[in-house]
Each structure stands twice: as structure tokens, then as C-alpha cells.
C-alpha positions, 0 to 999 in steps of 0.5 A, a space after each residue: 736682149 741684143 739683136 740685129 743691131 749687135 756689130 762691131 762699134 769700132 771704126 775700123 770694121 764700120 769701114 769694112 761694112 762700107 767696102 760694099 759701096 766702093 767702086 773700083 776697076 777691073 783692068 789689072 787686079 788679080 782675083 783672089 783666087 788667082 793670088 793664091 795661086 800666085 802665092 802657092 808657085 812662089 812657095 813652091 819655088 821655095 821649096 824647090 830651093 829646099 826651104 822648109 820653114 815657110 809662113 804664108 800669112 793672108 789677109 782677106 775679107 768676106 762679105 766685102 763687094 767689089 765692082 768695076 768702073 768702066 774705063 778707070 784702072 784699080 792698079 793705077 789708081 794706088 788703091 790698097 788691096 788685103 795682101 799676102 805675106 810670105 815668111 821664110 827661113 833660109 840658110 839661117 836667115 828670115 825673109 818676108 816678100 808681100 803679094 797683093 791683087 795689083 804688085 809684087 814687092 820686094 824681098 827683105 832680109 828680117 833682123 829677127 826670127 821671132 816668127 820661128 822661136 815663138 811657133 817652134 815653142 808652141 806649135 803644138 798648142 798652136 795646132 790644138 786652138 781655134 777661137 771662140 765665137 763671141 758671146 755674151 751673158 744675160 739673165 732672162 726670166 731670172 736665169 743666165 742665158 749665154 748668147 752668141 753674136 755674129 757679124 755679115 763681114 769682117 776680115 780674116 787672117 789665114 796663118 799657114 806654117 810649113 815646116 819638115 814636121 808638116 804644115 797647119 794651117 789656122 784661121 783668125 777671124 779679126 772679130 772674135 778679138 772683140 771686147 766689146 760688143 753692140 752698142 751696149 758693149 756687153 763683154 764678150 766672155 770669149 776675150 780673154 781667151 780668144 786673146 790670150 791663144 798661142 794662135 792669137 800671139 802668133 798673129 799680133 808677133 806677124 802683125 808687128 813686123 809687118 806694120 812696123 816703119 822699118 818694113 813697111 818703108 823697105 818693100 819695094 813694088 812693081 806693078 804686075 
């Protein structure tokens, strides 16, 4: 039977486990509460421009400590924090601007609105979905018992889209998308449809933009 020693065996949330132990400063950063709060004025100047398409996309990571070095400077030190990303439709354009705990970026004009076709063609199912937790099958004194497994950290994806029909707002947690789990990678029987969710394309079409050369290389950043 799978226990404590059931987490993530990919790289990626070993080192999410580890931002524990990382020390930075606290000079210039903004806490993510008050990037919020940043983001929800941005918005808002948006829709006094009469913007009502708007994806706010944020990256966030629960269970992650930060402490402060005395006398260094996080903002100075190029450290890169979890952003936020805000998507709009404006005049029959889309464009993207990113926020995170230290800069500002740039606003870039999007050759594609492939955000929008695709929530506009499943919003409804959009709005119905949330993941399943990961769980997996294992036979116990002869009978199929299901078993669940969660991990202390891991890093979330809020999706919030506004539209003139309203707003919804949904929640990624990045290791439900697990295949595999523990060091036995048992199958999670909740892949196939945990990836497979409107929710979840949604998701990976917002992380292709984002992560592609042709973005990331465009932003612009000023130290706020």
C-alpha cells in the first residue's frame, strides 16, 4: 500500500519542494496579495476602456516559504517569481501584458485569438469541470479498494475569464495532470480525465502562448 512516501517523482515539483529552503529578500517584491491587487486595477482600467473579453491567467504556488536575506535585493538579483498574465480582446485585437512580485512588462499585440475561439466554443462545459483528485487502484484482502493521494505543495493555475455574459473563475492544481504517482508510478485513474477536460486544453492553449520564443523574447520589463 502507497503512503507518505506517495509525491510527484518528476523534477519539476522536486523542485517546488525545495523553494522551502530558498532564501531571498524582501526589499522591492510585492506580496501576492498585493499583486492581486495590482492586477484587479489593471482590469479594471480595461473595462473602464469598455474591454469586456479579459483572461487574467495566475501562477501560484502553495506551500512554497520564502524568507528574506538581510541586506540583499530579490528584484535586483533577476530572481524569477510565478507571474500573472493578462489576456484581452480589444477593437477586434488580442493582447497579453505579464505582472509578477518585482516588474511590469510590456503589452504585446497576439497574432492569434485562439484563447477566445476556443472558450467561446466550450465555455459552457468550461464552466461545469473541475479535476479530479489523483487516485489509484489497488486490490486488498482480495477487493479493488480506490486510494487517494495528495501532495503538501505543488503550484496552481487560476483561470478567470470576463466576458459580457459574466465571469468564471476556475482552478488548476498542476498535480492532478499526473500520470504517474510515488515511486511505484501507479497509474492515476483520474488522467485521462483530468487531461482530457475543456479546463485543461484551455490551460495548455494559455501555456503555449506564453512559453513560446516569439512571446517570452517580446516582453519588455521595468522594475516597479
Amino acid at each position: 500500500m502507497l503512503c507518505f512516501e506517495m509525491i510527484m517523482k518528476t523534477n519539476k515539483f522536486i523542485l517546488i519542494s525545495l523553494f522551502q529552503f530558498f532564501s531571498i529578500s524582501a526589499y522591492a517584491q510585492l506580496t501576492q496579495k498585493q499583486l492581486d491587487s495590482l492586477v484587479k486595477v489593471f482590469t479594471t482600467v480595461l473595462k473602464q476602456r469598455a474591454v469586456d473579453t479579459i483572461c487574467v491567467y495566475k501562477q501560484y504556488c502553495i506551500g512554497c516559504l520564502f524568507q528574506a536575506t538581510k541586506g540583499s535585493n530579490l528584484c535586483a538579483e533577476n530572481y524569477a517569481s510565478l507571474p500573472t498574465y493578462i489576456f484581452w480582446k480589444e477593437k477586434g485585437k488580442t493582447f497579453v501584458t505579464r505582472k509578477d512580485i518585482c516588474f511590469d512588462y510590456s503589452t504585446q499585440l497576439l497574432p492569434s485569438d485562439s484563447i477566445w475561439y476556443f472558450y467561446f466554443n466550450n465555455q459552457e462545459k468550461i464552466k461545469k469541470e473541475s479535476l479530479k483528485i489523483p487516485q489509484y487502484a489497488e486490490i486488498v484482502n482480495g477487493k479493488k479498494i480506490i486510494q487517494t493521494v495528495k501532495i503538501d505543495h505543488s503550484i496552481f493555475f487560476h483561470i478567470t475569464v470576463s466576458t459580457l455574459a459574466g465571469s468564471i473563475t476556475k482552478e488548476i492544481n498542476s498535480f492532478y495532470l499526473t500520470r504517474e504517482l510515488g515511486i511505484n508510478e501507479v497509474l492515476n485513474i483520474n488522467y485521462e480525465y483530468n487531461n482530457s477536460t475543456g479546463l485543461n486544453n484551455l490551460h495548455q492553449i494559455i501555456q503555449r502562448i506564453i512559453k513560446h520564443d516569439s512571446v517570452k523574447q517580446k516582453f519588455v520589463r521595468t522594475l516597479r
